[in-house]
N, C-alpha and C positions, 0 to 999 in steps of 0.2 A: 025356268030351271037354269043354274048355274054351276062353274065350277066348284063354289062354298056349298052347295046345296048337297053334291053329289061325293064332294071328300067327307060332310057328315055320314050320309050314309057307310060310304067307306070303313069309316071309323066308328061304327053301329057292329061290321063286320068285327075289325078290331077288338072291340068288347065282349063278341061273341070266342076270340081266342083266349083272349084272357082269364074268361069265366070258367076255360078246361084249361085254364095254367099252361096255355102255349104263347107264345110269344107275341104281340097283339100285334098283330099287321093283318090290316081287311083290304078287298078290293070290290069294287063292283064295274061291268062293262054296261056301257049307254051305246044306245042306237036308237037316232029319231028321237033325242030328249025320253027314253023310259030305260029304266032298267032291265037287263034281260039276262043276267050272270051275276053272282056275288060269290063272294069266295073269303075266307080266313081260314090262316095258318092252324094245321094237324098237320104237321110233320110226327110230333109226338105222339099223337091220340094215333094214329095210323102206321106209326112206325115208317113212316116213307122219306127220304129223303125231299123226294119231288114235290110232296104235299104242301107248297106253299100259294097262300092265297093268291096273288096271279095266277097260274098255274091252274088251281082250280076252279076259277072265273073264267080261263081260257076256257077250259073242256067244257063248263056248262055252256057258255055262248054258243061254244059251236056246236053242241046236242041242239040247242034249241032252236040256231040258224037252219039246220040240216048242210051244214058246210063247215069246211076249215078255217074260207078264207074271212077274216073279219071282219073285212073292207068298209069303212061307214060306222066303223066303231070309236068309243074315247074307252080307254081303262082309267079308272082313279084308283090308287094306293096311298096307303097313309105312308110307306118308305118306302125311298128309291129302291127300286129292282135289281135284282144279283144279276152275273152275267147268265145265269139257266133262263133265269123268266126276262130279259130283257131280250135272249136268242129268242125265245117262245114267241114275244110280238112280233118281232123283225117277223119271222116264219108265217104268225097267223093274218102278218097284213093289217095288223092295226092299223088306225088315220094317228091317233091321237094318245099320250099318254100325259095324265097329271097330277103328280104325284107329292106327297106333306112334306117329308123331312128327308135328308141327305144320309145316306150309309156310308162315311169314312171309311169303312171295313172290308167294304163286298158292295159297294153301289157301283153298278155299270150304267148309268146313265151321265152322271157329272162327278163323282167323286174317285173313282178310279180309272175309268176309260168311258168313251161313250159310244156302246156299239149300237142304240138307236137308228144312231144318225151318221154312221160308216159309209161312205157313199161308193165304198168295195164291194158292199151289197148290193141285193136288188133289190130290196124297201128302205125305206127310211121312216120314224116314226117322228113326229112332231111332239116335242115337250115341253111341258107347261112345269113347274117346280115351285116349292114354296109356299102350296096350299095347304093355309091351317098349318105352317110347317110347325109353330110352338104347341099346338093340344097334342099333335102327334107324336112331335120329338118326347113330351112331355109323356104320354102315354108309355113310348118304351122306356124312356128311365128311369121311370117309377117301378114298372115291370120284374129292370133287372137291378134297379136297387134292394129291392125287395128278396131278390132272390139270392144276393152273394153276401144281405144280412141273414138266411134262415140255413145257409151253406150251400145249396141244391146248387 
């Protein structure tokens, strides 16, 4: 098992937001090479700000861990983490994050700050970037090309 192996999955997640017309970004968390948490974006379907795929890959790991802390974990995300779900690892003690395409917009990992790896904290998370960055990137601008031709 690898990190290509594990951003496809990711991007299975992805597909799954797309198919409810939310915005396609999947994640899944590994511990000991198996999956144990996936997650894609319902912000919309759920009405929730918070509802994004990290976010809810978090919360299922740690249902299934019986803990908060994540410790021993890798997350993969088809796009860099905002600064909510990049606070969310910092907190849940991730090892590892590795994530497809860069967010100019709202990436807190390399594109507008990198609060990961703040050594103001008391964690720090390791980042890997660039996986599968073009199916990913590809995936969202397909997404929202699509959507500022149908007006939405």
């Amino acid at each position: 098992m690898d990190d290509i192996y594990f951003m496809k999955e990711a991007l299975e997640e992805a597909r799954k937001a797309l198919d409810k017309a939310e915005p396609p970004v999947g994640a899944v968390i590994v511990k000991d090479g198996e999956i144990i948490a996936r997650g894609h974006n319902l912000r919309e379907s759920l009405n929730d700000p918070t509802a994004h795929a990290e976010m809810l890959a978090i919360r299922e790991a740690a249902a299934r861990l019986g803990r908060w802390r994540l410790s021993g974990c890798v997350m993969y995300v088809t796009l860099e983490p905002c600064a909510m779900c990049a606070g969310a690892m910092v907190l849940a003690r991730l090892d590892r994050l590795v994530y497809g395409t860069d967010d100019p917009k709202a990436g807190a990992i390399r594109s507008l700050m990198n609060l990961v790896s703040d050594e103001r904290l008391n964690h720090q998370v390791e980042v890997e970037n660039g996986v599968l960055a073009e199916e990913c990137g590809n995936l969202l601008r397909d997404f929202f090309s699509a959507r500022r031709k149908s007006g939405k």
